[in-house]
PASEBA-1860 file (N, C-alpha, C; in nm, 3 decimals):
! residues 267
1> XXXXXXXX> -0.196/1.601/1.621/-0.272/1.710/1.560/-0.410/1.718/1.625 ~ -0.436/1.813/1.640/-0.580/1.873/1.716/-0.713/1.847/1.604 ~ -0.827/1.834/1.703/-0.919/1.810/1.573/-0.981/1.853/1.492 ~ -1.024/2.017/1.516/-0.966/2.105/1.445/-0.942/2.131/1.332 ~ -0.781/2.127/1.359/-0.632/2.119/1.265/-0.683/2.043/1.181 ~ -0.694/1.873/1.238/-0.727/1.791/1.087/-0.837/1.781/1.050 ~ -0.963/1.853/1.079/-1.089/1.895/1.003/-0.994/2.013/0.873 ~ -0.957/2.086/0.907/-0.918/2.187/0.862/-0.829/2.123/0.748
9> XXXXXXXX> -0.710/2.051/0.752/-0.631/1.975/0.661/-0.752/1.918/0.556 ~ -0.811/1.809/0.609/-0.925/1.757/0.529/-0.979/1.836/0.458 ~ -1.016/1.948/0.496/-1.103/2.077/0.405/-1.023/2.119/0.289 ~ -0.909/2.156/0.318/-0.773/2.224/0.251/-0.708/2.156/0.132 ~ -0.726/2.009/0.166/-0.669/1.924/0.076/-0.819/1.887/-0.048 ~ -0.989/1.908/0.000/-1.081/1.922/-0.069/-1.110/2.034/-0.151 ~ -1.050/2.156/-0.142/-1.027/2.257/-0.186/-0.948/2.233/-0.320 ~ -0.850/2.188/-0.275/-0.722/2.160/-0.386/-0.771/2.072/-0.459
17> XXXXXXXX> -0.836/1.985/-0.454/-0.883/1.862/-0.558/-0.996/1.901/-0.591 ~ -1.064/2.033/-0.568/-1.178/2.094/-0.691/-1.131/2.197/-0.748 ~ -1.049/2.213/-0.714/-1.009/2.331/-0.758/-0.957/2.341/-0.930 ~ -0.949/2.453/-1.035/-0.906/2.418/-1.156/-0.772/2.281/-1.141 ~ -0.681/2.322/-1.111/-0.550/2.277/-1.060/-0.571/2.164/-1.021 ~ -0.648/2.125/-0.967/-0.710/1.963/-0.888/-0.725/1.839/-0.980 ~ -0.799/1.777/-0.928/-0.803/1.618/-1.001/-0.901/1.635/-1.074 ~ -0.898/1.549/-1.223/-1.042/1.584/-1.251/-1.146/1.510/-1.247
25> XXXXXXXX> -1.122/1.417/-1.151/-1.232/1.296/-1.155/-1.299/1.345/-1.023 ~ -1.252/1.434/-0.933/-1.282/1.507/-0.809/-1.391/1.638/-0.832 ~ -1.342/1.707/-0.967/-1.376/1.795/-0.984/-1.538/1.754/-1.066 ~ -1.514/1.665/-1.097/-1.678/1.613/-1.234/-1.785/1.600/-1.122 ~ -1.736/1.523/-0.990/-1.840/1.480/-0.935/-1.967/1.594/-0.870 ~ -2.009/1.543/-0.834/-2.178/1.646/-0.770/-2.235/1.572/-0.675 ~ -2.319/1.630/-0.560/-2.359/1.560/-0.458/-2.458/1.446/-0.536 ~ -2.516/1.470/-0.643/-2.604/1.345/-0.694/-2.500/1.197/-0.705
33> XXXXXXXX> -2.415/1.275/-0.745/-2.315/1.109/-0.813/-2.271/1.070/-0.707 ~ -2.218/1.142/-0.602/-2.182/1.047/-0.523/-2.275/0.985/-0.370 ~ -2.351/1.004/-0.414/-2.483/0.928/-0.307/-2.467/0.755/-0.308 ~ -2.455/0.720/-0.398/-2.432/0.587/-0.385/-2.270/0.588/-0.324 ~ -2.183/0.668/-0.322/-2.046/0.633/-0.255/-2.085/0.674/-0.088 ~ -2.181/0.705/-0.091/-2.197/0.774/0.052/-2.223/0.636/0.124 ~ -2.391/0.561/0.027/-2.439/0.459/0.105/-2.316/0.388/0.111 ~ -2.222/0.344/0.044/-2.172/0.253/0.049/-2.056/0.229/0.163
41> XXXXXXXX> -2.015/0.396/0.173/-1.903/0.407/0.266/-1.981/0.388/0.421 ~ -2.105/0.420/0.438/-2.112/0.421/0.575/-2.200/0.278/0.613 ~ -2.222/0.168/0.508/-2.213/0.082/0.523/-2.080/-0.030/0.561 ~ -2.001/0.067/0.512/-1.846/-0.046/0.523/-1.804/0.001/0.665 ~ -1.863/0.164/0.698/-1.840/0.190/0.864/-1.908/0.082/0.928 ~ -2.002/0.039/0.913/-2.049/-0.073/0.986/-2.078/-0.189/0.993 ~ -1.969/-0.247/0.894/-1.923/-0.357/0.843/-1.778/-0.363/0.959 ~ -1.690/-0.234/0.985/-1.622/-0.257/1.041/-1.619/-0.211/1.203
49> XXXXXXXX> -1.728/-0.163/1.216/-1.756/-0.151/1.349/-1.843/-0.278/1.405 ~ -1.875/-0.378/1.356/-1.945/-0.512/1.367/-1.803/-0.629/1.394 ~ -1.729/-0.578/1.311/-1.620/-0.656/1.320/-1.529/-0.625/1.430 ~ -1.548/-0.534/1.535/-1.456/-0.450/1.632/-1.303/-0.466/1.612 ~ -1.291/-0.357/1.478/-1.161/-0.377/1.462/-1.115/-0.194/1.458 ~ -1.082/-0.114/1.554/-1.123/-0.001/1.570/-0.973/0.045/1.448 ~ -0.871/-0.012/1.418/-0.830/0.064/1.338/-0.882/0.015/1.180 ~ -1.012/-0.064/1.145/-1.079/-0.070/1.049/-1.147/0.037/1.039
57> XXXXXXXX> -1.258/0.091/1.137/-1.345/0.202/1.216/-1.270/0.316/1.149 ~ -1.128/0.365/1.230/-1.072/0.473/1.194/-1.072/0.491/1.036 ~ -1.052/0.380/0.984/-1.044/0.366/0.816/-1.159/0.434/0.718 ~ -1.298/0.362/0.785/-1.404/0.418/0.718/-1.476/0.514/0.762 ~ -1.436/0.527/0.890/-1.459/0.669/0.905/-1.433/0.792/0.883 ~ -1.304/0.776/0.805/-1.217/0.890/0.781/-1.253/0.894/0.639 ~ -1.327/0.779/0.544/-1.411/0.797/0.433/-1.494/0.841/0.454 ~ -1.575/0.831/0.552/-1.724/0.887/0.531/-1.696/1.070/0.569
65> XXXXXXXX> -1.586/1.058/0.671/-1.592/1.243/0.694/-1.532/1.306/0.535 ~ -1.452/1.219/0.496/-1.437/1.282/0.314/-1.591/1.306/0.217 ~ -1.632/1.240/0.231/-1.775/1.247/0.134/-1.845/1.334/0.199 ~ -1.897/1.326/0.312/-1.955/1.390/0.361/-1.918/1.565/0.384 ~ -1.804/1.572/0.377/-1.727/1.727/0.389/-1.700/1.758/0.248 ~ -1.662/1.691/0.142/-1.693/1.740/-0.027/-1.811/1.752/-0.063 ~ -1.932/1.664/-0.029/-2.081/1.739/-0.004/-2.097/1.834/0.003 ~ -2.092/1.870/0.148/-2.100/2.015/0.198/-2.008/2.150/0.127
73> XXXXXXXX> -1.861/2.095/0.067/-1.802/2.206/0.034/-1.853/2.249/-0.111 ~ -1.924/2.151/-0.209/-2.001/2.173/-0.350/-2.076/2.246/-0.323 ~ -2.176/2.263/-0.200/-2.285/2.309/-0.170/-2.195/2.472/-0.147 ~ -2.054/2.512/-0.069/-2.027/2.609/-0.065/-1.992/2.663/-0.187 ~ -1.887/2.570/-0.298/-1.873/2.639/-0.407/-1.985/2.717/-0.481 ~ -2.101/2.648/-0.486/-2.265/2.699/-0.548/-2.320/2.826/-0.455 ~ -2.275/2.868/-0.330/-2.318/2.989/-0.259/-2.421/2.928/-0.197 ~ -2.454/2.829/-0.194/-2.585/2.773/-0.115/-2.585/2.782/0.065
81> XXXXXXXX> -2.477/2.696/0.119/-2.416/2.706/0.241/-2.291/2.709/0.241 ~ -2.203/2.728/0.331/-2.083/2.661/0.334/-2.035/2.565/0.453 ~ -1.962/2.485/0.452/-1.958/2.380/0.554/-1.925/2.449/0.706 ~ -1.872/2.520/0.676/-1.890/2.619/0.857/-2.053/2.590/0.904 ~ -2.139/2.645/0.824/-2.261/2.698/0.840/-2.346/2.544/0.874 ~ -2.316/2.434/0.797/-2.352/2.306/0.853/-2.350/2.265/0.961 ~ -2.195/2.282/0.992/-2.132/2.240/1.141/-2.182/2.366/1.254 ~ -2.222/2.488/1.218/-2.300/2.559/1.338/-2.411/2.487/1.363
89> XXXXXXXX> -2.491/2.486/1.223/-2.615/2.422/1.238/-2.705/2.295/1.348 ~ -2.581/2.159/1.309/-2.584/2.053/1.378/-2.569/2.070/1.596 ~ -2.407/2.184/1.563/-2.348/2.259/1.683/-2.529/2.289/1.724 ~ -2.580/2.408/1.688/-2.660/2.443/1.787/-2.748/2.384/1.788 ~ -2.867/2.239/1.687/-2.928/2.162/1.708/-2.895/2.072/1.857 ~ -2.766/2.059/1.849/-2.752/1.986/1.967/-2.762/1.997/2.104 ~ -2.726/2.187/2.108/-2.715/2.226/2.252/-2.901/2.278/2.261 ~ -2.983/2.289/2.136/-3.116/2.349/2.191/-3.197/2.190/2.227
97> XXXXXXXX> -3.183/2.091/2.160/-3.220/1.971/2.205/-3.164/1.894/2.328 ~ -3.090/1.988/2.342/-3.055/1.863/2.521/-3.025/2.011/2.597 ~ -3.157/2.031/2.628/-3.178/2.132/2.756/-3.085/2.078/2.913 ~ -3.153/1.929/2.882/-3.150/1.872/3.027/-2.934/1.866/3.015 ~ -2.921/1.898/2.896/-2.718/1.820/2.951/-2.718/2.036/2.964 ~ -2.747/2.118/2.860/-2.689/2.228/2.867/-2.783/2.354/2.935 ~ -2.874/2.368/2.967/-2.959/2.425/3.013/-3.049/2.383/3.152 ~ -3.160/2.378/3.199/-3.229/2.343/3.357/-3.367/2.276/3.281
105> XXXXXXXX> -3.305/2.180/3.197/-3.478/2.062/3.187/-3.440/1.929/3.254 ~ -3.526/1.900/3.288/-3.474/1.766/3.334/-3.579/1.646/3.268 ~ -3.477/1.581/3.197/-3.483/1.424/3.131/-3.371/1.274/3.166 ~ -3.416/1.241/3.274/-3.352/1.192/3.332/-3.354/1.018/3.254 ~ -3.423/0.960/3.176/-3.444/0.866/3.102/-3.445/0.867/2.973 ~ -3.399/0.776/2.860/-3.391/0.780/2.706/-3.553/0.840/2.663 ~ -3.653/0.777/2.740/-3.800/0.807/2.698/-3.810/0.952/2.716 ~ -3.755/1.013/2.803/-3.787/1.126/2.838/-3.748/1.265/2.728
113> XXXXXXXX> -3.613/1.178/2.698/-3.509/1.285/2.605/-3.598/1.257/2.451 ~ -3.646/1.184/2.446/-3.704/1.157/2.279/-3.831/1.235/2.280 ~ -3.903/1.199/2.407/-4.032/1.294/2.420/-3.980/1.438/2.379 ~ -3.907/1.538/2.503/-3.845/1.666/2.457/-3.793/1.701/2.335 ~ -3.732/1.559/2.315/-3.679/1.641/2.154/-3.758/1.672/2.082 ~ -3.884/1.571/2.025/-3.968/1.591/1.972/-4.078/1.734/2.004 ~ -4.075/1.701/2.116/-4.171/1.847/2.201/-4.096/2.026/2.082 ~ -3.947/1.998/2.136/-3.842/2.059/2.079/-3.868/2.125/1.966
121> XXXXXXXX> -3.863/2.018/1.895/-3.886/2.005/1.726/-4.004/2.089/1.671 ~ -4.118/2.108/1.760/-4.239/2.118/1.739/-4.253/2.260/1.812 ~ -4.209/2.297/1.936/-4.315/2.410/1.978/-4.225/2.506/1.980 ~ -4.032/2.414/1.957/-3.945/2.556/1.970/-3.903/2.575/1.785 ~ -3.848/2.436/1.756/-3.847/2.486/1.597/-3.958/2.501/1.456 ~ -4.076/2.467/1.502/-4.225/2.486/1.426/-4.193/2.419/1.369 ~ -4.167/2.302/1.374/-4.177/2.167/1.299/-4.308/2.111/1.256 ~ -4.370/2.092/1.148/-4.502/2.038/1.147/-4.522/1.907/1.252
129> XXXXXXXX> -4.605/1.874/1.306/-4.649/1.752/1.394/-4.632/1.677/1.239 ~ -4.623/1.522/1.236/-4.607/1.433/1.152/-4.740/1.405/1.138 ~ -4.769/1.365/0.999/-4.971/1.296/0.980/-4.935/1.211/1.026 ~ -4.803/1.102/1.025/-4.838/0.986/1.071/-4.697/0.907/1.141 ~ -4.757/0.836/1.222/-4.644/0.787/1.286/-4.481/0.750/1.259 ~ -4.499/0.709/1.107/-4.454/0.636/1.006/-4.363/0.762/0.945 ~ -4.378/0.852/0.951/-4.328/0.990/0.858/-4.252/1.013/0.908 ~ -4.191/0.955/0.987/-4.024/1.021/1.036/-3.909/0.903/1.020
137> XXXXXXXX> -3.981/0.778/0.907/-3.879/0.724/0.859/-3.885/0.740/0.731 ~ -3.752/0.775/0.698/-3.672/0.816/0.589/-3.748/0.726/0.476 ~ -3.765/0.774/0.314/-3.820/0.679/0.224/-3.704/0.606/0.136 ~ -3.527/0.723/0.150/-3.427/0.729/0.108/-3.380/0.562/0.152 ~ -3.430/0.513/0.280/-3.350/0.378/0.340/-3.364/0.288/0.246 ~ -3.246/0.211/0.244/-3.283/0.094/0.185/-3.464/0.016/0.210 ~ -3.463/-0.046/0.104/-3.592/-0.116/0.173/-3.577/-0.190/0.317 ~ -3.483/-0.298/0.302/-3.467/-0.362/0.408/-3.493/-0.294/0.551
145> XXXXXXXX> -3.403/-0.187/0.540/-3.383/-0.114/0.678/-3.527/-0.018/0.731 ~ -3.618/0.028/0.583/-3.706/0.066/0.589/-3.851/-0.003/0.664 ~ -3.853/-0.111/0.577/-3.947/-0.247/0.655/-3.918/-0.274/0.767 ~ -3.784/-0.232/0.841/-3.763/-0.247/1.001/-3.813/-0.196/1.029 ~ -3.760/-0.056/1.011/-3.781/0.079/1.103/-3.980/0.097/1.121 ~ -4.003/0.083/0.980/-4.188/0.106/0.985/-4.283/0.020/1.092 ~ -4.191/-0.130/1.087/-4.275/-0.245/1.160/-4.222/-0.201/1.330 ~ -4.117/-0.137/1.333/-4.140/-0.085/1.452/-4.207/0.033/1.547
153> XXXXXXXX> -4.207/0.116/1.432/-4.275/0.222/1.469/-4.403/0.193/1.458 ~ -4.469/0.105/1.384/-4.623/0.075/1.433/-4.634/-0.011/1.509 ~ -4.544/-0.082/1.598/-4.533/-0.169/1.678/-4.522/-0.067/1.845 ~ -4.475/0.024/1.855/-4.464/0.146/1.912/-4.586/0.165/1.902 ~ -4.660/0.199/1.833/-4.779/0.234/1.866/-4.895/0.149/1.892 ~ -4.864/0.008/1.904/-4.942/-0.091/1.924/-5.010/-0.167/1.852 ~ -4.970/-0.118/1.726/-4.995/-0.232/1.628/-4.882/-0.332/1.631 ~ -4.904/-0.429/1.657/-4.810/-0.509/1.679/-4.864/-0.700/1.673
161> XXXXXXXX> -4.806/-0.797/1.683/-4.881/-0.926/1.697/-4.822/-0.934/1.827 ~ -4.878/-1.030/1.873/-4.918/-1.089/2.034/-4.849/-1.187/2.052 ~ -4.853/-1.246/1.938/-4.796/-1.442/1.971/-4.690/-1.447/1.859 ~ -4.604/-1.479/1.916/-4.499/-1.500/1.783/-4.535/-1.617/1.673 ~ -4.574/-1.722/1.721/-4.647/-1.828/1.664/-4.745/-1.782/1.554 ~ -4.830/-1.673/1.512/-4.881/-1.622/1.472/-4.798/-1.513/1.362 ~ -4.658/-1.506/1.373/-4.544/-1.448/1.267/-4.507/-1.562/1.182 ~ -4.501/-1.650/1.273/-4.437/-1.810/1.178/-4.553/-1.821/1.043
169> XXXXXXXX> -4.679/-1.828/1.107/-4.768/-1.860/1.047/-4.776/-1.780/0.900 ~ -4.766/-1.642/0.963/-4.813/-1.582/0.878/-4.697/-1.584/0.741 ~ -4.595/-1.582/0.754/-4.470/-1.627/0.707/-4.507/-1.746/0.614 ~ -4.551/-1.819/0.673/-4.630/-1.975/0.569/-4.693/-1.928/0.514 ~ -4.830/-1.869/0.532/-4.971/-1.778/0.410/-4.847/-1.756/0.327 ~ -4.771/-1.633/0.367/-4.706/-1.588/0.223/-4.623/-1.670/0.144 ~ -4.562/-1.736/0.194/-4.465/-1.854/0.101/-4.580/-1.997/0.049 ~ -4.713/-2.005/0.060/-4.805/-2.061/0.036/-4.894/-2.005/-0.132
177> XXXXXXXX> -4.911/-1.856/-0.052/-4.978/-1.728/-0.168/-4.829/-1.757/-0.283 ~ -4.737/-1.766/-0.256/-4.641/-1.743/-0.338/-4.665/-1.886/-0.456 ~ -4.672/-1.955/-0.400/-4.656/-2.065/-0.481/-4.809/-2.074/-0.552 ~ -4.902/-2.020/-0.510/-5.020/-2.029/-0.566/-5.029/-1.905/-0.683 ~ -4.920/-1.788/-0.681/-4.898/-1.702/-0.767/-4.817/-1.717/-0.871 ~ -4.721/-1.828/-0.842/-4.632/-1.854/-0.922/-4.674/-1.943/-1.077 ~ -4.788/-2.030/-0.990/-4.925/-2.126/-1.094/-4.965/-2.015/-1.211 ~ -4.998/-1.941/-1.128/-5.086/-1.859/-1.230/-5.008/-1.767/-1.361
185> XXXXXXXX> -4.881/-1.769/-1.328/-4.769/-1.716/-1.426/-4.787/-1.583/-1.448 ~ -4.869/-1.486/-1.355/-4.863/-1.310/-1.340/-4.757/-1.263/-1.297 ~ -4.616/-1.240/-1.372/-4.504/-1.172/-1.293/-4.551/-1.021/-1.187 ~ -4.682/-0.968/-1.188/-4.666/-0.902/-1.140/-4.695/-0.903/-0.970 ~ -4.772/-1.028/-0.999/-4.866/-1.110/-0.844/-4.749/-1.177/-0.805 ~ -4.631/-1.229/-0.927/-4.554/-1.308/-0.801/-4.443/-1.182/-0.761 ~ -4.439/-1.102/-0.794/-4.362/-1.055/-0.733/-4.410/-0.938/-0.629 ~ -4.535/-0.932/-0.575/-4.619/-0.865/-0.478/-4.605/-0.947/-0.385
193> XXXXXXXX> -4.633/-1.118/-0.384/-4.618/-1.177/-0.317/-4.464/-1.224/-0.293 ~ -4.401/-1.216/-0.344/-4.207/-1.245/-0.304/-4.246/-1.119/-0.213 ~ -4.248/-1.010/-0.206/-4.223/-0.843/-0.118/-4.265/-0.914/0.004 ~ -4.401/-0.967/-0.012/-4.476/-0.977/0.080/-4.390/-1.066/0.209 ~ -4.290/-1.193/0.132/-4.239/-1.301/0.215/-4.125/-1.192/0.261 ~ -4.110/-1.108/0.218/-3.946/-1.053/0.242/-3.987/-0.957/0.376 ~ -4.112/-0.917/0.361/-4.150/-0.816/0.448/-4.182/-0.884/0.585 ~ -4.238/-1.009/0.578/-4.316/-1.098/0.650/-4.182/-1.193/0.743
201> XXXXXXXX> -4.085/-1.152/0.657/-3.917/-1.256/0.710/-3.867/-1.126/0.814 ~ -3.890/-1.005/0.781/-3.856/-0.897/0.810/-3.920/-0.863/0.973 ~ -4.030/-0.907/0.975/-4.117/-0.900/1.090/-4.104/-1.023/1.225 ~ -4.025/-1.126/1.137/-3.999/-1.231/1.233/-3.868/-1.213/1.279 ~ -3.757/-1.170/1.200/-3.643/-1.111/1.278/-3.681/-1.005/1.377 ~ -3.765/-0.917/1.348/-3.797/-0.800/1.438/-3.842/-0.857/1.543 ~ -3.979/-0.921/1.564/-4.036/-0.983/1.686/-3.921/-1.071/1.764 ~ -3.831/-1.151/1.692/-3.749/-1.249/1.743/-3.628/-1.170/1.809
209> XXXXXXXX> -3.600/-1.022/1.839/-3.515/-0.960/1.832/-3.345/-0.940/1.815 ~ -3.371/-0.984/1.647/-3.296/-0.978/1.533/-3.335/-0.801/1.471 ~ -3.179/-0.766/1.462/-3.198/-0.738/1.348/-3.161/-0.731/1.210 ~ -3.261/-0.733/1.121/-3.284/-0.780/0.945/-3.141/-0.778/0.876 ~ -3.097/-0.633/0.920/-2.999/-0.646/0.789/-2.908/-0.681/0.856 ~ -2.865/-0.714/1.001/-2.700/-0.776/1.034/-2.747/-0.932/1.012 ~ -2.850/-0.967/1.011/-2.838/-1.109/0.992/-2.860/-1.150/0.866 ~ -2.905/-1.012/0.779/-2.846/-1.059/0.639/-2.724/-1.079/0.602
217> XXXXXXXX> -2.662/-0.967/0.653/-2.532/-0.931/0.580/-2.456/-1.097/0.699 ~ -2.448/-1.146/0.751/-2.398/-1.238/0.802/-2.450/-1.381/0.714 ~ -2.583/-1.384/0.642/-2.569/-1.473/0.565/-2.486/-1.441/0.449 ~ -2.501/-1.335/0.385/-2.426/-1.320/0.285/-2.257/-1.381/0.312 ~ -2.241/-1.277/0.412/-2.047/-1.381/0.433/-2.052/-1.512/0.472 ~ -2.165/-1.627/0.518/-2.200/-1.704/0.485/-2.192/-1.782/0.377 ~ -2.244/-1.726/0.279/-2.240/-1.783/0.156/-2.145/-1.733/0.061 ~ -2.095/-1.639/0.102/-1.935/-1.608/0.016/-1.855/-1.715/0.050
225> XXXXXXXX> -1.871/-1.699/0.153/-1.755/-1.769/0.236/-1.783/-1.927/0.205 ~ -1.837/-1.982/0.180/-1.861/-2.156/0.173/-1.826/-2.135/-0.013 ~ -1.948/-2.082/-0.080/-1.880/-2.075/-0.204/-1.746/-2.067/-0.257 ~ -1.688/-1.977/-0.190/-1.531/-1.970/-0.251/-1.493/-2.072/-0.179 ~ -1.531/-2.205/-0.108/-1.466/-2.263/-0.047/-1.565/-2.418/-0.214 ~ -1.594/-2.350/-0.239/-1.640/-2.494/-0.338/-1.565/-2.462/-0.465 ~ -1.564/-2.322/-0.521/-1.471/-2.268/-0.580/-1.333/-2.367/-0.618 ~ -1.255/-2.362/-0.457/-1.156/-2.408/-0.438/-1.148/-2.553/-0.474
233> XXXXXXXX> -1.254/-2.637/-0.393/-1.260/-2.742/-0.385/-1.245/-2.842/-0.525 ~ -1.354/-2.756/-0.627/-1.388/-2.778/-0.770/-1.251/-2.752/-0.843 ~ -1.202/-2.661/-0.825/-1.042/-2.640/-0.865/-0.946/-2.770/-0.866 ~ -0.948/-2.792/-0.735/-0.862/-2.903/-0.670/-0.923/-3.029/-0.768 ~ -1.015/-3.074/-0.742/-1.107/-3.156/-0.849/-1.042/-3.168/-0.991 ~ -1.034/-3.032/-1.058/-1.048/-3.025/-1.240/-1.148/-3.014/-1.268 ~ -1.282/-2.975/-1.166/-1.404/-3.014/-1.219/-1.488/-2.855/-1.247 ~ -1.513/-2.841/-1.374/-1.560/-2.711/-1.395/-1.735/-2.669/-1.313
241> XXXXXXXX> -1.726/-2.513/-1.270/-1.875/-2.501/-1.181/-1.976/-2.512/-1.283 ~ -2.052/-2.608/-1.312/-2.162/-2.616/-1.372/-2.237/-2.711/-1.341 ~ -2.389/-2.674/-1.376/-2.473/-2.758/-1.285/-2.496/-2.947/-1.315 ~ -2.429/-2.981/-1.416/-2.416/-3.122/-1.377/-2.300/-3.202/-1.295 ~ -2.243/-3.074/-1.251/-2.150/-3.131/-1.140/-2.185/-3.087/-1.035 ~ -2.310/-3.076/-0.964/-2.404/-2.960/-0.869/-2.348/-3.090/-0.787 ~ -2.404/-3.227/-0.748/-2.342/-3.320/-0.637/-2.193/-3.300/-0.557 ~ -2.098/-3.286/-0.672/-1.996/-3.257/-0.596/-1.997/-3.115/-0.529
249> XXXXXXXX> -2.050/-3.006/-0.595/-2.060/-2.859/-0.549/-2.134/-2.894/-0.444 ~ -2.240/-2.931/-0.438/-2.359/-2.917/-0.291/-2.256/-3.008/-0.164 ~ -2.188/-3.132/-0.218/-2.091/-3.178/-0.101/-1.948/-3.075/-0.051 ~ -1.935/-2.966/-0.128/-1.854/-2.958/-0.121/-1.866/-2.815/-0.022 ~ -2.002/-2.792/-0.029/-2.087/-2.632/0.049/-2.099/-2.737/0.186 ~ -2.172/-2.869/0.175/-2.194/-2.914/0.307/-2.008/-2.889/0.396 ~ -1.945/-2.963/0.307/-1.790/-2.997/0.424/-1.781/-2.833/0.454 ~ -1.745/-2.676/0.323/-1.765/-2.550/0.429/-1.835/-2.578/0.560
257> XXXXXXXX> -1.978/-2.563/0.531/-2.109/-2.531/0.633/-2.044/-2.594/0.766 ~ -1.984/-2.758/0.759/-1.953/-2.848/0.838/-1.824/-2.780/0.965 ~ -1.760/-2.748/0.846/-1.615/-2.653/0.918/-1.653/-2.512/1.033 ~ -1.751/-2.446/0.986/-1.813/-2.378/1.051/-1.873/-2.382/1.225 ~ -1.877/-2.559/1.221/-1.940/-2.587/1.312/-2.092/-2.545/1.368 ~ -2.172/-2.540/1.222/-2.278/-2.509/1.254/-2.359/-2.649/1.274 ~ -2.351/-2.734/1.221/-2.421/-2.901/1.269/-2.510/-2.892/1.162 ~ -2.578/-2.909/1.104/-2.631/-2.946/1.021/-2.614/-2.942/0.865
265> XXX> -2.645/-3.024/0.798/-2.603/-3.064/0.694/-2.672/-2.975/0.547 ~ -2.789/-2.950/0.550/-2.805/-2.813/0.441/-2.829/-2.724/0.523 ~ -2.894/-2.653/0.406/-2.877/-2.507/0.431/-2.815/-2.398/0.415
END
């Protein structure tokens, strides 16, 4: 089937499931409710594009073009747009921003094409110039991904540190401030200062060139992954998870960690 065709199927079969006649758990929803199914689906796209498992890929991708195309078709039921009018939209964003692939500009480097686009943005579509450097990342991002994107874009502009040695450090002040906030028993200071370590952890993956959230999400299966392995272990035992049996649990996270072949013993 042509692609097209199965845009078109996809549409046809979204039709039918809003429709009176349709489902009605299809029909309740609204682009508000399903925003969290959005983040979630195009997070699992890249959960499985990390994993290079391309018929995983095909999987969540073929979720995210569902959400994303019942979006757009609510927006047609309401007379607002209709999803044709999206897909021109994007269509001709693309061919007026790359002069140099469809027209006689020449941008022969990534720097070059970001300059134009932007140029683009501004003198062909009257885009306001941004107040600030910072204003062309999204406020919608997760935090995590947000604290990237910002520490790079002022890093782009040269705010930046010099010595990495000087990230470590600063990383200590805050896990230092933290414990000196924690004394004082102000939930609101310790938790200015927790942001602060998260933001400050955030900046040392960045400089170290990491990035934040794949090496989160890799601790996380990390620690799924050893847990359900103490889970098991405690099972095998008879020994219920609670914390006066934490010795056998913490030996039982080391032998995971161990299996892993990571070498060291906590953590």
């Amino acid at each position: 089937m042509s692609s097209p065709a199965a845009f078109e199927r996809l549409h046809d079969i979204i039709r039918t499931l809003r429709s009176p006649e349709g489902c009605p758990w299809d029909r309740e929803q609204t682009p508000e409710s399903l925003r969290g199914n959005l983040l979630e689906e195009a997070y699992e796209l890249v959960e499985a594009i990390d994993e290079k498992d391309p018929a995983h890929v095909r999987e969540e991708a073929g979720d995210l073009y569902l959400l994303v195309t019942m979006i757009a078709h609510m927006y047609e039921e309401h007379g607002d747009f209709t999803v044709a009018d999206s897909l021109e939209s994007i269509s001709d964003k693309l061919v007026r921003r790359h002069p140099h692939v469809f027209a006689d500009s020449d941008a022969s480097t990534p720097d070059a094409v970001i300059r134009q686009w932007n140029e683009i943005k501004e003198t062909v579509e009257g885009r306001r110039p941004k107040d600030s450097v910072l204003d062309s990342v999204s406020r919608a991002l997760p935090p995590l991904e947000r604290a990237y994107k910002l520490q790079k874009k002022a890093a782009k502009a040269g705010f930046d540190w010099t010595d990495v040695r000087d990230v470590f450090a600063k990383l200590r002040e805050e896990i230092e401030e933290t414990e000196e906030a924690r004394g004082s028993g102000d939930p609101a200071e310790i938790e200015a200062e927790i942001g602060d370590i998260l933001f400050s952890a955030v900046n040392l993956s960045r400089v170290l060139g990491v990035d934040p959230a794949v090496a989160l999400h890799g601790a996380v299966e990390r620690f799924s992954r050893r847990f359900r392995h103490v889970e098991k272990g405690m099972a095998r035992d008879g020994l219920p998870l609670r914390a006066d049996n934490m010795a056998r649990m913490d030996a039982l996270w080391n032998e995971a960690k161990a299996g892993e072949g990571r070498g060291r013993p906590t953590g």
